[in-house]
N, C-alpha and C positions, 0 to 999 in steps of 0.2 A: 596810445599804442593800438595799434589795429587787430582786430580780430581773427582769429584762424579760422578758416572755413576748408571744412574737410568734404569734400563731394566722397558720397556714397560707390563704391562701387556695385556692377549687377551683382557681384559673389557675395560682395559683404547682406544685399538686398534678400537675395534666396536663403541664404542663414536663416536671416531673420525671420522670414517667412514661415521655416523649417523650426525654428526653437518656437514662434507662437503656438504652431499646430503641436508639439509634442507637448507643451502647456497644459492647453487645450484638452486633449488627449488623458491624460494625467488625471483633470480636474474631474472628468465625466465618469474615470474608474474610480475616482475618490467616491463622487457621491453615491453611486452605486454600489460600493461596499455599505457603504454607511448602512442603506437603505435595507441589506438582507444580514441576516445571523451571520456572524462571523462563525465560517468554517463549512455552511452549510451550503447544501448543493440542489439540484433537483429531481435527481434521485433519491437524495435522501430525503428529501419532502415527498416523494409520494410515498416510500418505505414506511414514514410515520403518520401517513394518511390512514385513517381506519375504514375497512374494507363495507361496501357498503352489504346491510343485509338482505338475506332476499326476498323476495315478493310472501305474503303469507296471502294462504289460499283458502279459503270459507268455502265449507259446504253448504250447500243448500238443502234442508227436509222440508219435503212436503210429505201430508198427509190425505187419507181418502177423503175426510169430511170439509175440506180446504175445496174439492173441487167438485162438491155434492152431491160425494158417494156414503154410503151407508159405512159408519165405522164398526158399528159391531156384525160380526160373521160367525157362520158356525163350523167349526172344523168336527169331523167325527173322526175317533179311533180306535184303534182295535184293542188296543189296552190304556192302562191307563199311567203309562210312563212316558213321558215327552221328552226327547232326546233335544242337546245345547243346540247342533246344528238346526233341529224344526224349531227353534224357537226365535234364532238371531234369523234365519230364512223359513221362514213359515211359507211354505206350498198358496196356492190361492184356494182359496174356501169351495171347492166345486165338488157337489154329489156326484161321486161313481160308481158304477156296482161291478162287484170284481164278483170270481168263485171262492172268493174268501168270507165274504158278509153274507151268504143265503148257504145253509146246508136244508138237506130233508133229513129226516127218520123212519124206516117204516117199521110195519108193525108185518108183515109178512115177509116170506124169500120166494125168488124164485127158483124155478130149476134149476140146480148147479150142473147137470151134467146132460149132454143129448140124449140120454138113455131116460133121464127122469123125463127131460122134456116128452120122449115120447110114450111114455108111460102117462101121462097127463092129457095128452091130445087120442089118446087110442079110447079115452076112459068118456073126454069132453069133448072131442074135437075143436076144443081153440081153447089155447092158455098164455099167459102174460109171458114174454122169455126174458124180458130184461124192460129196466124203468131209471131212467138217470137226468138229472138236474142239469141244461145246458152250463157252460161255462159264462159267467160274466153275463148271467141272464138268471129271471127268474120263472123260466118255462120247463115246465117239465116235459120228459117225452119218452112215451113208452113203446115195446117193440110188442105186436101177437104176431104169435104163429097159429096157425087155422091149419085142418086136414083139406086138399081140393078134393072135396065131394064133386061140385062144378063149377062151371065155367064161370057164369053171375052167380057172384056172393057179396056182400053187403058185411063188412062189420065195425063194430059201435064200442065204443066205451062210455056205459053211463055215469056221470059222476055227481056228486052233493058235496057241499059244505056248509050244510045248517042239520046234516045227521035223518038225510031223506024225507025232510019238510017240503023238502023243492031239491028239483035234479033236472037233468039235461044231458040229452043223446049225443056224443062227440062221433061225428064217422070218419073210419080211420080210414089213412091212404094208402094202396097198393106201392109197394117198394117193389120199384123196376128190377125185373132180372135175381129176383128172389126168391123164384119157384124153382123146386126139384122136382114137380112133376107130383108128388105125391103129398107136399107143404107148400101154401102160400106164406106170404110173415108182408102183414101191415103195422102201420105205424102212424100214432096220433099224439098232439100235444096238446098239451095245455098249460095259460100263463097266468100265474099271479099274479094280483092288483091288491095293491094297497086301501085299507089299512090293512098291518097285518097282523096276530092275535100276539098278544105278547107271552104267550107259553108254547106258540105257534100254531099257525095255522090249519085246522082238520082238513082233508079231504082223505074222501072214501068213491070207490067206483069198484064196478064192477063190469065186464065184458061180453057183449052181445054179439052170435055170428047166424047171420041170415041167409038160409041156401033156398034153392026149390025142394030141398027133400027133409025140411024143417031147422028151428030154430035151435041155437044150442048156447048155452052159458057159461062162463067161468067166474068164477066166486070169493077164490080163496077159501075151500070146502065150505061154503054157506056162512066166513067170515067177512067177507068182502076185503077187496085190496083198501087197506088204509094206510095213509102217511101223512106227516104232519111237516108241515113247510115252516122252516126257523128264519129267521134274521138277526145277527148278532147282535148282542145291547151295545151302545155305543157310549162312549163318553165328549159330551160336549161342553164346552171352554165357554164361562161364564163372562160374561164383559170384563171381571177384576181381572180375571186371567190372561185376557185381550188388552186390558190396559198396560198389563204387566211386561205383553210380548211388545207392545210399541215401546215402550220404555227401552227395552233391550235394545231394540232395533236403532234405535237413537244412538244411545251409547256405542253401540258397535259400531255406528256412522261416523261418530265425532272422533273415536278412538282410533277408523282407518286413516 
């Protein structure tokens, strides 16, 4: 019996071709199921991804004696309360002098009124009119008024601070455009140096006016002007107390 032999047609050919690739097709969505969670997607993998955290940031402290500076310092005060803010920021350690740390005292007044004034210079011809502690300084500086007998006149404040052991002529300066024709008014100072007495420092003077028609003095009636120059006691911060403030300053670092 012979054989049947069926020649291919192209249509039946391109079928064929057509069912291997849908096969094909088929087999590559298979494995690829296979290969991920059933159901899941790729939005829902990054939804279940955990967010990453973020960068953490270290402070850095340094300190003065890291960079070979002197750790202990002296702060001065005027009392003796230290308020949170000077402690977490403590000011830098620097001697100022304000009109708050120096007063004076004296032990005399002067004239309160023009009338005394000149009842004072009709008497001396030249008396103190006024004496005051610059500001943010420790110079004092005092005002005379003098009678113009004439033209050259010369006058002096002499002063001591060992109680007239030893003294020294200070000459005072004419103050421009001061004269009424019948009053000059000069003016001289003088400055503090350290050390200073810790119940305060004495000075005492007395005032000299030099004319061509003689010498004349003022006194304080035969007391002399005396005042005593202060400087507030301070309270200075022990190194525990210094250690204490780094401490702080630490923690308030690591706490910002």
């Amino acid at each position: 019996m012979e054989g049947l032999y069926i020649q291919a047609t192209e249509e039946d050919e391109v079928m064929m071709e057509h069912e291997e690739q849908e096969k094909s097709r088929e087999q590559d969505e298979g494995r690829i199921k296979a290969c991920s969670p059933a159901g899941s997607t790729e939005e829902e993998a990054d939804e279940d991804s955990e967010p990453e955290p973020p960068p953490i940031i270290r402070r850095k402290v340094s300190f003065a004696d890291a960079f070979g500076l002197n750790l202990v310092s002296v702060k001065e005060f005027d009392n003796a309360e230290v308020t949170d803010s000077e402690m977490i920021n403590p000011p830098e350690m620097e001697e100022t002098l304000s009109s708050e740390e120096f007063y004076m005292s004296c032990l005399f007044t002067v004239p309160s009124s023009p009338e005394e004034l000149d009842q004072h210079l009709e008497l001396q011809m030249i008396e103190l009119e006024s004496i005051e502690l610059l500001p943010r300084s420790t110079t004092l500086r005092g005002i005379i008024r003098v009678v113009n007998l004439c033209y050259n006149k010369w006058v002096y404040a002499r002063i001591t601070v060992d109680r007239w052991n030893s003294y020294f002529d200070l000459l005072a300066e004419y103050v421009p455009g001061s004269s009424d024709r019948k009053t000059d008014r000069f003016t001289f100072t003088y400055t503090f140096v350290p050390p200073f007495e810790r119940e305060g420092t004495r000075v005492e003077f007395c005032l000299r006016y030099e004319t061509s028609v003689g010498t004349f003095w003022a006194n304080n009636r035969e007391m002399n002007y005396v005042l005593f120059f202060h400087q507030k006691e301070h309270y200075v911060l022990k190194p525990c107390c210094l250690l204490l403030i780094r401490s702080l300053i630490h923690v308030a670092l690591l706490a910002g």
